[in-house]
C-alpha positions in Angstrom: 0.0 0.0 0.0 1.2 3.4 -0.9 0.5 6.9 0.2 0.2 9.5 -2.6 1.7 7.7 -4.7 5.4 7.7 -3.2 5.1 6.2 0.5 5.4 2.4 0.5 4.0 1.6 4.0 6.3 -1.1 6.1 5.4 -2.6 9.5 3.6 -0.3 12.5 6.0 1.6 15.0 4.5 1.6 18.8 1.2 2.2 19.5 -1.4 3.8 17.2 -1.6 4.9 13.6 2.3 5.5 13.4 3.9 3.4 10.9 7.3 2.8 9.1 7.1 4.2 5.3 9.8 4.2 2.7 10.3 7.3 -0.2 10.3 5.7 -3.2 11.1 9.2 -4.4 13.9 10.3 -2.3 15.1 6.7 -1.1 14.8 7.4 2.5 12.8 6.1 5.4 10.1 8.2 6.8 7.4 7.7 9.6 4.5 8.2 8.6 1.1 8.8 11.1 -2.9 9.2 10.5 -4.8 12.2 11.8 -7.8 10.5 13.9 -10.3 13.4 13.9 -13.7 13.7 12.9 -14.5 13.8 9.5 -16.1 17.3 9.8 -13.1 18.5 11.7 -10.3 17.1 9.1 -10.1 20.0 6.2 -9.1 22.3 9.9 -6.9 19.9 11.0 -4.5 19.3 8.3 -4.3 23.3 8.0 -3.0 23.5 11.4 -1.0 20.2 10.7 0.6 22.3 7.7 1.2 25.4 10.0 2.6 23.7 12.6 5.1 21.9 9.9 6.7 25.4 8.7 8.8 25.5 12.3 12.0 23.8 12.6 14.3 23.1 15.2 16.9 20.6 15.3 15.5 18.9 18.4 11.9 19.6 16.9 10.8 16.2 14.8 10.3 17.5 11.0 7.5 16.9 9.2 7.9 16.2 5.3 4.3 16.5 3.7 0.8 16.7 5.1 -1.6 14.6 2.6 -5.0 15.9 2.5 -6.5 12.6 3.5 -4.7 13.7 7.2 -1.7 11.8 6.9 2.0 13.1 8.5 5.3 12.3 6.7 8.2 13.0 9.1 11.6 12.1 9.5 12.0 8.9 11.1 14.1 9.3 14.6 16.2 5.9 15.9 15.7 5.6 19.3 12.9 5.3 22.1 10.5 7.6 23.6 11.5 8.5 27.5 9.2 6.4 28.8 10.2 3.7 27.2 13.8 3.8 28.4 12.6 5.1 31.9 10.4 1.7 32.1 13.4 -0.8 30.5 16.0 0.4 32.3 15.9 3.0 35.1 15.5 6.8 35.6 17.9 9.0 33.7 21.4 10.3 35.3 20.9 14.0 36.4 22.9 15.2 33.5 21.6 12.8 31.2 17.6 14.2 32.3 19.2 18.2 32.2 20.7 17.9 28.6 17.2 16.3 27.6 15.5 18.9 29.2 17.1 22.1 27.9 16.9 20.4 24.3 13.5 20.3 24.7 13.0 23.7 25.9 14.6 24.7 23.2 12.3 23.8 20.8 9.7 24.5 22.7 10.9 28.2 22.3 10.8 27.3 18.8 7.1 26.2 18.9 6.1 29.8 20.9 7.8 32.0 18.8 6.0 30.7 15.9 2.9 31.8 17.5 1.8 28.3 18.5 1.5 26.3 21.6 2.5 22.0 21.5 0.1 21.1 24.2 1.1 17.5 24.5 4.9 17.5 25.4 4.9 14.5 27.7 7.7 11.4 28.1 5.6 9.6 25.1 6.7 12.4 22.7 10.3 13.3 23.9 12.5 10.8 21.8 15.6 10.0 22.9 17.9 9.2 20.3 20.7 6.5 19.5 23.3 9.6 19.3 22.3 11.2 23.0 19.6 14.0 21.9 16.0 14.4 22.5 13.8 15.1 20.2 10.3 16.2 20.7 7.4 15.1 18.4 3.8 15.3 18.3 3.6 19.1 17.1 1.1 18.5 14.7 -2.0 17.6 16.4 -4.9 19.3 16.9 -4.1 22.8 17.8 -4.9 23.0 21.6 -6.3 26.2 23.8 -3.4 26.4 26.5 -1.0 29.3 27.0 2.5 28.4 26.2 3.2 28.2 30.3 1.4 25.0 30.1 4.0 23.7 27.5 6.5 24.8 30.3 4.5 23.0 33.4 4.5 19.9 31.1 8.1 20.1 30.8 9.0 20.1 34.5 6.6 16.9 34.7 8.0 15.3 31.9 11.9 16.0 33.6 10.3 15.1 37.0 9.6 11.4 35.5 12.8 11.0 33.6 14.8 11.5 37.1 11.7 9.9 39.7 10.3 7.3 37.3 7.1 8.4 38.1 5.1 11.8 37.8 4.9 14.8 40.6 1.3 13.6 41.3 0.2 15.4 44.4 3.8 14.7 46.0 7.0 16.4 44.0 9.9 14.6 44.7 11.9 16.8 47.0 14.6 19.8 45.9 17.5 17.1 46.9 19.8 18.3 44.4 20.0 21.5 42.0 18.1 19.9 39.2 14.8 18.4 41.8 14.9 21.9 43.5 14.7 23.6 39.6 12.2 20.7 38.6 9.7 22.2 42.0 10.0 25.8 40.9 8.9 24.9 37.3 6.2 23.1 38.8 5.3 25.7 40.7 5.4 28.2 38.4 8.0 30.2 39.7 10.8 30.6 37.3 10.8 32.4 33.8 12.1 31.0 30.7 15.4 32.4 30.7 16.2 31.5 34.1 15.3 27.9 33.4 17.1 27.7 30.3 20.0 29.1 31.7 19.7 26.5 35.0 19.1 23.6 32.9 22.4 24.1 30.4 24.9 25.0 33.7 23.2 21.7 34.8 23.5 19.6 31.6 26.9 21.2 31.5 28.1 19.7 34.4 28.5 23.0 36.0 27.0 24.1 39.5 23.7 25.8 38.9 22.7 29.1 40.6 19.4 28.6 42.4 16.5 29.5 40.3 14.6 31.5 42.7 16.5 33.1 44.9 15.9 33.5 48.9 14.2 36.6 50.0 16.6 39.1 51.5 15.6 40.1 54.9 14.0 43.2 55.8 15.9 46.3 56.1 16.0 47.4 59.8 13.5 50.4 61.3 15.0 53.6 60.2 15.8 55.3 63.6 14.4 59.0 64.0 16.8 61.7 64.3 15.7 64.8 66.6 14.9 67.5 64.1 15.5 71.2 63.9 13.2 74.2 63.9 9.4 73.6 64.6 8.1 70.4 65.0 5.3 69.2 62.5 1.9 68.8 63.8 0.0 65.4 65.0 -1.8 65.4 61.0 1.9 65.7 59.6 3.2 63.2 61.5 0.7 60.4 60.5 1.2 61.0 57.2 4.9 61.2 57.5 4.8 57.6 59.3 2.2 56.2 56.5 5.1 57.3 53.8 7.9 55.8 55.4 6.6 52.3 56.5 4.5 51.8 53.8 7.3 51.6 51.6 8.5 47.9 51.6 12.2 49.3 51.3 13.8 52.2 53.1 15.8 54.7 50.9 18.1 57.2 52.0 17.5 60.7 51.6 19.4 62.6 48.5 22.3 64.4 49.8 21.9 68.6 49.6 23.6 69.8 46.4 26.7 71.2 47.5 27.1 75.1 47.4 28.4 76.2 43.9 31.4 78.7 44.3 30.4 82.6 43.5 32.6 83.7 40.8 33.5 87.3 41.8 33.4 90.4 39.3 37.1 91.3 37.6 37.8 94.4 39.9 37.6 97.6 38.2 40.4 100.0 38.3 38.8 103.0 40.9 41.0 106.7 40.4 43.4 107.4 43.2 42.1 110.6 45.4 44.0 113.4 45.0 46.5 114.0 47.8 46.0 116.3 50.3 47.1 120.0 50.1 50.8 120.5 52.3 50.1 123.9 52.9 47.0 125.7 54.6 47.4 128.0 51.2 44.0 127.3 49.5 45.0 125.7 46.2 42.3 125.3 43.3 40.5 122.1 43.0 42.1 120.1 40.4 40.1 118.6 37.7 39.1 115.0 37.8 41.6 112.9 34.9 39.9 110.1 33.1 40.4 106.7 34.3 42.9 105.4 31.7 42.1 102.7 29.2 42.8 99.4 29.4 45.9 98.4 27.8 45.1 95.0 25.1 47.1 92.9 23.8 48.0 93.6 20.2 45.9 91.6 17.7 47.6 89.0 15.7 47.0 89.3 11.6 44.7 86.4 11.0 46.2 83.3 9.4 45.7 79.7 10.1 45.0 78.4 13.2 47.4 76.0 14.0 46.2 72.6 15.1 46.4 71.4 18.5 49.0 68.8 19.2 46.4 65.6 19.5 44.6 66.5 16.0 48.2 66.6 14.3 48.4 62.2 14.3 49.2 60.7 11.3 46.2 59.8 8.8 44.6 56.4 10.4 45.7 53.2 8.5 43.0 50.7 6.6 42.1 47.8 9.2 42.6 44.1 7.8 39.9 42.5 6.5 38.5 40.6 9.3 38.7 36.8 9.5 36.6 34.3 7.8 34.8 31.7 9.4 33.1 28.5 8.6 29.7 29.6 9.2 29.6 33.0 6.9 31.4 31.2 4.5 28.9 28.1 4.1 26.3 30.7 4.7 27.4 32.9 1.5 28.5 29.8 -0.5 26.4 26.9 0.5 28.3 23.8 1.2 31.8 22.7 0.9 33.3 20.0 -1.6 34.0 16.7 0.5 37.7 16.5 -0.2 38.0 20.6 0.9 36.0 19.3 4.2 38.3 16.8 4.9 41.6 18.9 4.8 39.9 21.2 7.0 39.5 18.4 9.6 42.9 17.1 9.1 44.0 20.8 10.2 41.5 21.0 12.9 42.1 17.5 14.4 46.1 18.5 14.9 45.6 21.5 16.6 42.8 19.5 19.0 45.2 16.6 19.3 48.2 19.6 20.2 45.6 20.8 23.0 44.9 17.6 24.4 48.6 16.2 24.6 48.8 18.9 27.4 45.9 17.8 29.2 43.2 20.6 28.3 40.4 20.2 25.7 38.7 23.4 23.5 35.0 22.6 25.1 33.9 24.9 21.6 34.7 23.4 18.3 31.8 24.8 16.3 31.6 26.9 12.7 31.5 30.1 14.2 35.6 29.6 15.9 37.1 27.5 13.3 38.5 30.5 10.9 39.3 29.7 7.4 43.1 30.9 6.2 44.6 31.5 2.5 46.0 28.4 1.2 43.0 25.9 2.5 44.1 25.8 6.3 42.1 26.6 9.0 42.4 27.3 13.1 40.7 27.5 15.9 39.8 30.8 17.5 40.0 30.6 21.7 36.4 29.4 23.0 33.7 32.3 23.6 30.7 31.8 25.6 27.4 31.0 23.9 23.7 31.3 25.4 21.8 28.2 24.7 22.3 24.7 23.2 24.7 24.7 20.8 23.7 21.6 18.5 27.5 21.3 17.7 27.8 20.2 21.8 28.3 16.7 22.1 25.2 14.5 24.0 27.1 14.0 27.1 28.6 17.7 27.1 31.9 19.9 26.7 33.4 17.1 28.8 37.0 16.2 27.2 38.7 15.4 24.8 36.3 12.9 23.5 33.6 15.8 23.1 36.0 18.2 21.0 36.0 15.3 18.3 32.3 14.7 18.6 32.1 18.9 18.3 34.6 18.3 14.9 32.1 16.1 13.4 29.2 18.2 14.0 31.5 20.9 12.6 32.4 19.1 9.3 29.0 18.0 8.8 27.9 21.2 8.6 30.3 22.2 6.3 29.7 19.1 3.4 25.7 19.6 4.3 25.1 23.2 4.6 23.1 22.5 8.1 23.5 21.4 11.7 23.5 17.6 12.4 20.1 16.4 13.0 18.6 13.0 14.1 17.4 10.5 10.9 18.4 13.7 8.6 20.4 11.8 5.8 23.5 13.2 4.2 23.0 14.3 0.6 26.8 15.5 -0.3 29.0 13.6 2.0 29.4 10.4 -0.1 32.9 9.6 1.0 33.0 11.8 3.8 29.9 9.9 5.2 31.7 6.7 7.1 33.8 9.0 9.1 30.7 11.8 10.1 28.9 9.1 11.2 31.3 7.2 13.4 32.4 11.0 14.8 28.6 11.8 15.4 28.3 8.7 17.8 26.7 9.0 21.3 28.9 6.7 23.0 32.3 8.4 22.9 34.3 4.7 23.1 32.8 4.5 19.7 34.1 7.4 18.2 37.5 7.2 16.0 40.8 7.8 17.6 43.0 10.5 16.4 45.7 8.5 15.0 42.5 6.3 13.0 40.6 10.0 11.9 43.4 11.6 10.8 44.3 8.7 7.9 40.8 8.7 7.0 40.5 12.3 6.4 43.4 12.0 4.5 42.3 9.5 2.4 39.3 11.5 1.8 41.0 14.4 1.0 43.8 12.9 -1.4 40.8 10.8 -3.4 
């Protein structure tokens, strides 16, 4: 049986209408899932389906095509939903359940800033896949009437099960570490967005995690009232004084008084001298008042040019070098790079990471945006800057070691041969001999991943074919 004409349905996945389907078209394996609404509802159910397929996230599942018989074509995901692996096994380690959780609420930010709200983000529809992500699904069901806080509640129950096994119910676990004490504030509605996002990646980090809602500071003591000078106010005054001081929930302290500006006294003027007294008793005639001389100026230059002060006469400023090129403008502006150019980019790359971890450190940011590109087909890394967010070019169990850079490389150079961040089931369309080596880079279980010695001759090989 085939949907529209391309969709060769295989055996059922799970529970309900979700099946396995293969592309005849684009030779790839898709899941494919059936709209159960009613029959009056369907025509305004796959136009939200097709909304609700226009936002894309690379923890968000994509959706390929919405049929008009109410049939979703998305990427198929390896792995198992969170309750599956919570039920099999056991809850998830703390950082395991944090990374989860932060790449969830980051599609969820996704979701609400495309105008829409998921509604149904539970442990069913968080995937987690063979490579160490999550991935949440179920987008594109009827659109529900919830703000987007409920997406964030859901969240906090959904983590609350991956680290309890079971959900808050009536009883939240307690706040025993960092992560349980975050999990209780989400529940309780208590901590915005940012704050959780930023909580959750310290967490998934491995870093200590500032609490995310601080303790009250205490009260500021009773101001104590000073005797004051001149006449006292009246009873009236007083009350109302009182009511403006303590009903404030914080004292302030008055403004300090301006201080006096100096006076700037008049130039003195030049009075005449009195005429001296007369030496002799001999009535002399009055003498007549002289005229106060003029001031004397000094003489007027003839103009000319002014000459410039000493700070304005600096040499004419040189032209700044251009400024660097890296990986991310450059696939950006040109699309994506030629598999053999890829690989001698990783062969520089991998010797500077395998300089840096010979003396014990690791880069903790190997991503596009530091590796700059250099005349003559080499590249470097630029020192690690700090990024807000999941990076999708961090490795599933974090910026741990050395291990991580190398996951972080193959993240890089898939970008770089695909033109896009690594994605779960996303297949790669201009790798071909590149391909082998991304995906043994781009495992989730670092003793899996190539070592150096092993990369470096088949990146060589790839970039000598």
């Amino acid at each position: 049986m085939k949907l529209a004409g391309r969709y060769r349905l295989l055996n059922p996945l799970g529970e309900g209408a979700v099946r396995l389907a293969f592309d005849e078209e684009l030779h790839r394996d898709v899941v494919v899932k059936e709209l159960r609404v009613p029959a009056d509802q369907l025509q305004s159910a796959v136009r939200d389906a097709r909304t609700a397929a226009t936002v894309r996230h690379p923890c968000l599942v994509t959706v390929f095509d919405v049929l008009d018989d109410g049939w979703l074509v998305m990427e198929f995901v390896s792995g198992c939903s969170l309750d599956r692996a919570v039920a099999s096994r056991h809850p998830l380690p703390l950082v395991q359940a944090a990374r989860a959780g932060v790449q969830v609420l980051e599609a969820l930010s996704a979701v609400h800033a495309a105008g829409l709200v998921h509604g149904r983000v539970n442990p069913g529809n968080v995937m987690l896949t063979t490579t160490g992500r999550a991935v949440l699904m179920g987008l594109c069901g009827p659109r529900p009437a919830l703000p987007p806080s409920a997406d964030l509640w859901s969240l906090a129950a959904s983590l609350h099960f991956a680290v309890e096994g079971r959900p808050p119910g009536h009883e939240p676990a307690p706040a025993a570490d960092p992560l349980r004490a975050l999990i209780r504030d989400l529940l309780d509605g208590r901590v915005p967005v940012e704050v959780a996002r930023e909580a959750l990646a310290g967490l998934a980090s491995g870093r200590p995690a500032a609490p995310a809602v601080p303790p009250p500071a205490p009260p500021p003591p009773p101001a104590v009232p000073q005797p004051m000078a001149g006449p006292q106010p009246s009873a009236e005054e007083g009350r109302s004084g009182l009511r403006r001081i303590f009903g404030r929930k914080r004292a302030t302290a008055p403004e300090p008084a301006p201080a006096p500006q100096p006076i700037q006294q008049p130039h003195p003027v030049q009075q005449p001298q009195p005429a001296p007294a007369p030496a002799q008793s001999v009535q002399q005639p009055t003498p007549e008042p002289q005229p106060m001389p003029e001031p004397q100026s000094a003489p007027v230059p003839a103009p000319g040019p002014v000459p410039a002060p000493p700070s304005a006469q600096q040499p004419a400023p040189q032209p700044l070098p251009p400024a660097e090129l890296r990986l991310d403008a450059r696939v950006a502006a040109q699309g994506p790079l030629p598999p053999r150019e890829v690989a001698a980019l990783g062969l520089c790359l991998l010797d500077e990471l395998v300089a840096l971890h010979q003396r014990g450190a690791h880069h903790g940011d190997v991503r596009p945006g530091t590796v700059v590109l250099h005349p003559g087909g080499r590249a470097s890394l630029a020192p690690r800057t700090p990024i807000t967010g999941l990076s999708p070019f961090t490795a599933p169990e974090g910026n741990l070691g050395p291990a991580s850079d190398l996951w972080s490389l193959g993240a890089t150079l898939y970008m770089a041969v695909e033109g896009r961040p690594p994605a779960p089931g996303a297949p790669l369309a201009h790798a071909d001999a590149l391909a082998p080596v991304l995906f043994r880079l781009l495992s989730g279980d670092p003793a899996q991943r190539p070592a150096p010695d092993a990369l470096r001759e088949e990146l060589k090989a790839v970039a000598e074919a």
